[in-house]
C-alpha positions as CSV (number, residue, x, y, z in Angstrom):
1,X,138.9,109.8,101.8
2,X,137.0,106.6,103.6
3,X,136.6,103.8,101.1
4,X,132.7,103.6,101.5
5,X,130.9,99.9,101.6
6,X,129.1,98.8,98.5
7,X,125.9,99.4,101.3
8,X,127.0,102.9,101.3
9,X,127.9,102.9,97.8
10,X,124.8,101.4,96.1
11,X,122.7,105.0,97.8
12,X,125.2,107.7,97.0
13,X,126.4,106.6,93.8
14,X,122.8,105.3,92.7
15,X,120.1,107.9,93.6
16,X,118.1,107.9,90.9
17,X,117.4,104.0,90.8
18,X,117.1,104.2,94.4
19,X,114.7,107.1,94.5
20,X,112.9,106.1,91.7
21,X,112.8,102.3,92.0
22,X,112.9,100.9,95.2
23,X,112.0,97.7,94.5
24,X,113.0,95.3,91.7
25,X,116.1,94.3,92.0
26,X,116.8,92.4,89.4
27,X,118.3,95.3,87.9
28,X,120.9,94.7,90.2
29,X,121.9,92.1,87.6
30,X,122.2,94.3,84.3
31,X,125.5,94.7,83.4
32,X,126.1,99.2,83.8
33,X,125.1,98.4,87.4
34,X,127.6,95.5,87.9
35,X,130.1,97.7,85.8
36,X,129.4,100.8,87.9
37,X,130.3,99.0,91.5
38,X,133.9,97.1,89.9
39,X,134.6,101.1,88.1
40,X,134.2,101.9,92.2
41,X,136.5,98.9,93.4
42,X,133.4,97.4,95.1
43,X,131.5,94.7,95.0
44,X,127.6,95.0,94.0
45,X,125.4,94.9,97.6
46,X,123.3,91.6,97.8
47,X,119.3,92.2,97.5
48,X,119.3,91.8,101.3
49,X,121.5,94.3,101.9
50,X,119.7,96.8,99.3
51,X,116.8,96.3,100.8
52,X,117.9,96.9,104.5
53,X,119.7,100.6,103.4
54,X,116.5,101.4,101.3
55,X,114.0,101.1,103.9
56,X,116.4,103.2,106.5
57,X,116.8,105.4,103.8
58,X,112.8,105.9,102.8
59,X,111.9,105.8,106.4
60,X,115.0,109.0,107.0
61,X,113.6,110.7,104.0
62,X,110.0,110.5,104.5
63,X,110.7,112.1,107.6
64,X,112.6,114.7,106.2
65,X,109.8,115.5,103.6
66,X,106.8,115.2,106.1
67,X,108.6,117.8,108.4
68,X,109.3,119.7,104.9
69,X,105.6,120.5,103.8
70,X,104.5,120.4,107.3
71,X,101.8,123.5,107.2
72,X,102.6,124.3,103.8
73,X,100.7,125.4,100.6
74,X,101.3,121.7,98.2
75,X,101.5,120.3,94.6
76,X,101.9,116.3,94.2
77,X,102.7,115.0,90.9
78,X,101.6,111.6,89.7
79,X,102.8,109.3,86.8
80,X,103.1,105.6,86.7
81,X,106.1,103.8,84.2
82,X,107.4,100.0,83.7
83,X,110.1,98.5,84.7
84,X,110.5,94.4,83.2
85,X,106.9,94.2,82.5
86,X,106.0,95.8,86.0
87,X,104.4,98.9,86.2
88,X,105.5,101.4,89.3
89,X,103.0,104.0,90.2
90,X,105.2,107.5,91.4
91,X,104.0,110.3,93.9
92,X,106.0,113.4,94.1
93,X,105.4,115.8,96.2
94,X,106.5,119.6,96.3
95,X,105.9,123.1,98.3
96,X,104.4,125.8,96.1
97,X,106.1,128.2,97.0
98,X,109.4,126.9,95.6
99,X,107.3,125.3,92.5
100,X,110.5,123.7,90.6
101,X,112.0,121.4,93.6
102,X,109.8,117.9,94.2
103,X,110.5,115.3,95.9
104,X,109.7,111.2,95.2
105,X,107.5,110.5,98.0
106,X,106.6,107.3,97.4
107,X,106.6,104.2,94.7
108,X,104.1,101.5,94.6
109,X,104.2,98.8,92.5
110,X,101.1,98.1,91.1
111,X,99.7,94.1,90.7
112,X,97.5,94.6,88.1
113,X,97.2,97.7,85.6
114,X,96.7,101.5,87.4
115,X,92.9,102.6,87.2
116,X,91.2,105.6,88.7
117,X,90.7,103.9,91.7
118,X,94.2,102.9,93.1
119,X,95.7,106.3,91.6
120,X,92.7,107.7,93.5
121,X,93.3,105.7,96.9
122,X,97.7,105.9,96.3
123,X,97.0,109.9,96.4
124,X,94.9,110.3,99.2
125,X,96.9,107.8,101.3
126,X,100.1,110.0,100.7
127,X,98.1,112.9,101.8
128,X,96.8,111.1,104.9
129,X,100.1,110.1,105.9
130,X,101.8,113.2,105.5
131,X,99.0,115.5,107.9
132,X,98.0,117.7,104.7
133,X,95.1,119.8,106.0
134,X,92.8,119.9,103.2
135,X,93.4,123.1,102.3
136,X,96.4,122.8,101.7
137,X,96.2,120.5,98.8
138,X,96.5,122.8,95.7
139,X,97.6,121.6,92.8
140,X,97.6,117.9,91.4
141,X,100.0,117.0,87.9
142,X,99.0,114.6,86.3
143,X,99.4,112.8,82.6
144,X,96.4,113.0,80.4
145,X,95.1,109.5,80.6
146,X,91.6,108.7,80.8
147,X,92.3,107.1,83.9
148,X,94.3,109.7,85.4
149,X,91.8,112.6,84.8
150,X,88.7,110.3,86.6
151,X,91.4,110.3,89.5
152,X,91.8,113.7,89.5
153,X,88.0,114.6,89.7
154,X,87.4,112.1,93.0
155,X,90.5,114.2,94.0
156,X,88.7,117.3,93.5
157,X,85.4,116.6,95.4
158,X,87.3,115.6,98.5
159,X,89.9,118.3,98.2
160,X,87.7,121.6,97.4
161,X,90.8,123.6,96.9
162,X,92.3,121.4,94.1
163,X,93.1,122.9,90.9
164,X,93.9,119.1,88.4
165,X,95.9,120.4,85.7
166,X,97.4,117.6,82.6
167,X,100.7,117.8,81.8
168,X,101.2,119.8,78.8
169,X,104.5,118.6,77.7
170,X,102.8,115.5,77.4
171,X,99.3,116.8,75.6
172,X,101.5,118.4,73.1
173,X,103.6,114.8,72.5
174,X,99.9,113.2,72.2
175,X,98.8,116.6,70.1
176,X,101.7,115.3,67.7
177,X,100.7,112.2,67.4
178,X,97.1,112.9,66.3
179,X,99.1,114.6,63.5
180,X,101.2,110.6,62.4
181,X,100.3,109.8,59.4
182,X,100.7,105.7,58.6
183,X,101.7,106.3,55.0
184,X,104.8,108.9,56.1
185,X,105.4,106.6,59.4
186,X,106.1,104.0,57.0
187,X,108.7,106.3,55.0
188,X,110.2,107.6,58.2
189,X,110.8,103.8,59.7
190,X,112.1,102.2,56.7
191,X,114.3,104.8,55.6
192,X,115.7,105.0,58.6
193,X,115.7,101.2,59.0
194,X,117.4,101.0,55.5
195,X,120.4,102.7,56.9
196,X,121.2,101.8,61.0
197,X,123.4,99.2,60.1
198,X,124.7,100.3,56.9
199,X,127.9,102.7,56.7
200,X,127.9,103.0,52.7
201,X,124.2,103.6,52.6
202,X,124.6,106.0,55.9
203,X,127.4,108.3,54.0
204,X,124.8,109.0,50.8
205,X,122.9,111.2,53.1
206,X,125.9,113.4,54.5
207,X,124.6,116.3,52.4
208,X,121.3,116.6,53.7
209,X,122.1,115.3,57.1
210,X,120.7,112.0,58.8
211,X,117.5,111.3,59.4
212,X,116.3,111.8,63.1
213,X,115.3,109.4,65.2
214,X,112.3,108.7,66.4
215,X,110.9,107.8,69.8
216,X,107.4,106.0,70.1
217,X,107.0,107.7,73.7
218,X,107.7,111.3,72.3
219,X,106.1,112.1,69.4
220,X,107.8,115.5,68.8
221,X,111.0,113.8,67.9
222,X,108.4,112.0,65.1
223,X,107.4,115.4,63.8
224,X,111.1,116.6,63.5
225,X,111.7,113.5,61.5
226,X,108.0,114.2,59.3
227,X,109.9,117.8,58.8
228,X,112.7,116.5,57.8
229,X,111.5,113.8,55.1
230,X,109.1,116.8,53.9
231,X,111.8,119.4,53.1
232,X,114.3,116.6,52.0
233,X,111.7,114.6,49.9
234,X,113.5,114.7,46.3
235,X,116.9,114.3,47.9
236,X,115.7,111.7,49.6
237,X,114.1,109.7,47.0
238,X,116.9,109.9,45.0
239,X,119.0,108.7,47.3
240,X,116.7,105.6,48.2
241,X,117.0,104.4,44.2
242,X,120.2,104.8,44.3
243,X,120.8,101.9,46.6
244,X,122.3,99.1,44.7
245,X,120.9,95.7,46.8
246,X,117.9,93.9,46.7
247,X,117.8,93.0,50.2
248,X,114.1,93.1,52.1
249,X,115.0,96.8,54.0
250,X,115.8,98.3,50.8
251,X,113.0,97.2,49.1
252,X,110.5,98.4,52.0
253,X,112.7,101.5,51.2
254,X,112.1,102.0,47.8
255,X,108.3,101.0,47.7
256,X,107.7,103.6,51.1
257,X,109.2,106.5,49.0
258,X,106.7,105.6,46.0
259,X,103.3,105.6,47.9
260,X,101.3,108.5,45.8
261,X,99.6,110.2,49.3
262,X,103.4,110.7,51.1
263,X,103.8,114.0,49.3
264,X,100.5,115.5,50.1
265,X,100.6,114.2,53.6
266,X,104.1,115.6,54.3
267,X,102.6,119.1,53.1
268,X,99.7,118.5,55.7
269,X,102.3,117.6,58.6
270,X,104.6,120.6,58.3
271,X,101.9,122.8,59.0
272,X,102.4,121.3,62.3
273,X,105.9,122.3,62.9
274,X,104.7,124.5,65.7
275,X,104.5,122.3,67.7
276,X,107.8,121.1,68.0
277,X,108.9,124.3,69.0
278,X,106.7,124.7,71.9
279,X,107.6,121.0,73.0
280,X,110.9,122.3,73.4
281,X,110.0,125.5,75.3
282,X,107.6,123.4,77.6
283,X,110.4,121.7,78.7
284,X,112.3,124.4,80.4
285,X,111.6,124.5,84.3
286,X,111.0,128.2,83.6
287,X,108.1,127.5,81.5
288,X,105.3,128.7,83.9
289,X,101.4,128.1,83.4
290,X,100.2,131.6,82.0
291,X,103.3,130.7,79.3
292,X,101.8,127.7,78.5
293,X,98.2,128.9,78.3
294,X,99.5,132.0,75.7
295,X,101.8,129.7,73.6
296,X,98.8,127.1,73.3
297,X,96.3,129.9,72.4
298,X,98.1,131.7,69.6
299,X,99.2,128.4,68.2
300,X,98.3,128.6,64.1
301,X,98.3,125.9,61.8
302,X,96.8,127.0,58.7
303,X,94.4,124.9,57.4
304,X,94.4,122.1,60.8
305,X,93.7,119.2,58.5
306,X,94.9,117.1,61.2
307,X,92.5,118.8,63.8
308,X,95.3,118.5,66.3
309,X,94.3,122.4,67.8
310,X,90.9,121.1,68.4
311,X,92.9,117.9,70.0
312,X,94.2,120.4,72.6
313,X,91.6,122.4,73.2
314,X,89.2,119.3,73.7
315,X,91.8,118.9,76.6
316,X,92.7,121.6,77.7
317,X,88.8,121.9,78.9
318,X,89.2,119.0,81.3
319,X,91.4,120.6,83.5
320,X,91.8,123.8,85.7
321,X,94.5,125.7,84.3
322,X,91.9,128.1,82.4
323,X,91.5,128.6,86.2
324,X,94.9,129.3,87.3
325,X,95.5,131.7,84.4
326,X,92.2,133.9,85.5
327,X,93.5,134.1,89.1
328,X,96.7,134.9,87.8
329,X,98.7,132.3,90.0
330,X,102.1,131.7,88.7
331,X,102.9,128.0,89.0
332,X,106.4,126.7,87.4
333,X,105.3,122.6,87.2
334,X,108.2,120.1,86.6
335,X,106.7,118.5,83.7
336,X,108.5,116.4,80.9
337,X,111.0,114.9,83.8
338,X,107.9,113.1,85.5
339,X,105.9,112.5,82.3
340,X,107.8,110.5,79.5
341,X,105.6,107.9,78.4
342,X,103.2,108.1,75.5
343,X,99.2,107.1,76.9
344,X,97.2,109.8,76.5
């Protein structure tokens, strides 16, 4: 085979940060890119060079996906993340008729924080540029940001068609962190803390397994580890006093696993378990709408101390898929993959 340029290289061996990116190169200068290009045999491209291939490349593959949806029924998904303190605003865009392949249309970096406005105006330029007839603008994804859903509704009343439906991987991540309490996030994090960098204290909980970790952007994982600290609480505790230092984790340690509401707040949160389960299902492409709407529905958590089912169904009334279920149109969304950051 041809050795291929680091030009060439830098778009078939990097997709993702060039689809998804396409614009700060300064992580041309983190140390798994530099690694990737020597574990090629190639030197990594200059920023000129980068930026040459990437705008023959976006100018090819807008092409490609203008000719794609050209008089077709379409869905565009929107979500805006950060790279190095800047944030990047996303628009994917799909044919719904083959409702689990998108493709990234477009990234803009934005100069100041994204507010309904520029998500608003970012939108309806994509449209514009592509030809969409109005009518053929069906379905918006979108997070469940404030912002985001007063987008969606300017959306609406200049696309009449437009069914705005949240994301509902993400409402149930933000649905499990109505649930966080501060007295058990303070057990999970320094419990957890008290044993990262400690392979003696680590080996004490081989019996009842490590404790999960947790990931401020998906509260699910939070829950699982809430779960886990409720059924293990004993174990746990006794484990904790066991430690023999005196250093500042294990003290945070040991006074966390002695605050008097933990136990009764632990009981509250496993009601909740639910919920983890269903963030899981959610994230399969074959997770259609009407699944969605029936999983959310039937959920039961007892008591709801938390009032995280009221949470949901507070949202759930600010978007259209009540609609989509009534007219019984099957949509399979790509959520989680476009949504994994935590506003809400």
């Amino acid at each position: 085979m041809k050795p291929l340029s680091s030009e060439q290289s830098f778009i078939k061996y990097t997709p993702d940060l060039t689809d998804t990116v396409m614009g700060p190169f300064e992580l041309l200068q983190q140390p798994l890119i530099k690694k990737l290009f020597r574990t090629m045999g190639l030197s990594c491209p200059s920023e000129s060079s980068c930026r040459q291939s990437i705008s023959k490349f976006t100018k090819s593959t807008k092409a490609e996906i203008k000719a794609f949806v050209e008089g077709k029924k379409i869905f565009t998904i929107a979500d805006e993340f950060d790279i190095n303190v800047k944030k990047y605003f996303n628009v994917l865009i799909g044919d719904l008729s083959v409702p689990d392949k998108e493709y990234i249309y477009d990234v803009v970096l934005l100069l100041q924080s994204a507010a309904n406005s520029s998500v608003y105006q970012i939108e309806d330029d994509t449209l514009r540029s592509l030809l969409i007839d109005d009518e053929n603008f069906l379905l918006l994804l979108m997070d469940t940001s404030r912002y985001m859903n007063s987008a969606g509704n300017i959306l609406k009343s200049l696309y009449p068609p437009l069914f705005h439906v949240t994301c509902i991987t993400h409402l149930l991540h933000s649905s499990a962190m109505v649930v966080k309490s501060m007295n058990c996030e303070t057990l999970i994090s320094c419990v957890k803390a008290s044993i990262v960098k400690n392979r003696d204290r680590h080996q004490l909980f081989s019996d009842i397994g490590i404790p999960p970790d947790t990931n401020v952007a998906r509260w699910g994982l939070w829950l699982s580890s809430a779960a886990y600290n409720a059924a293990n609480l004993i174990a746990v505790r006794e484990i904790i006093s066991s430690y023999q230092e005196d250093g500042v984790l294990v003290s945070r340690a040991k006074d966390a696993i002695l605050l008097p509401e933990v136990p009764l707040e632990l009981a509250h949160i496993v009601n909740y378990k639910p919920l983890i389960t269903l963030i899981e299902k959610s994230e399969s492409m074959n997770y259609t709408m009407l699944h969605a709407h029936k999983d959310l529905t039937n959920l039961d958590y007892g008591q709801n101390v938390c009032h995280s089912k009221d949470y949901i169904s507070r949202m759930l009334e600010k978007n259209d898929i009540m609609q989509i279920v009534n007219m019984s149109i099957r949509v399979q969304p790509p959520l989680e993959r476009c949504f994994q950051f935590s506003s809400g």
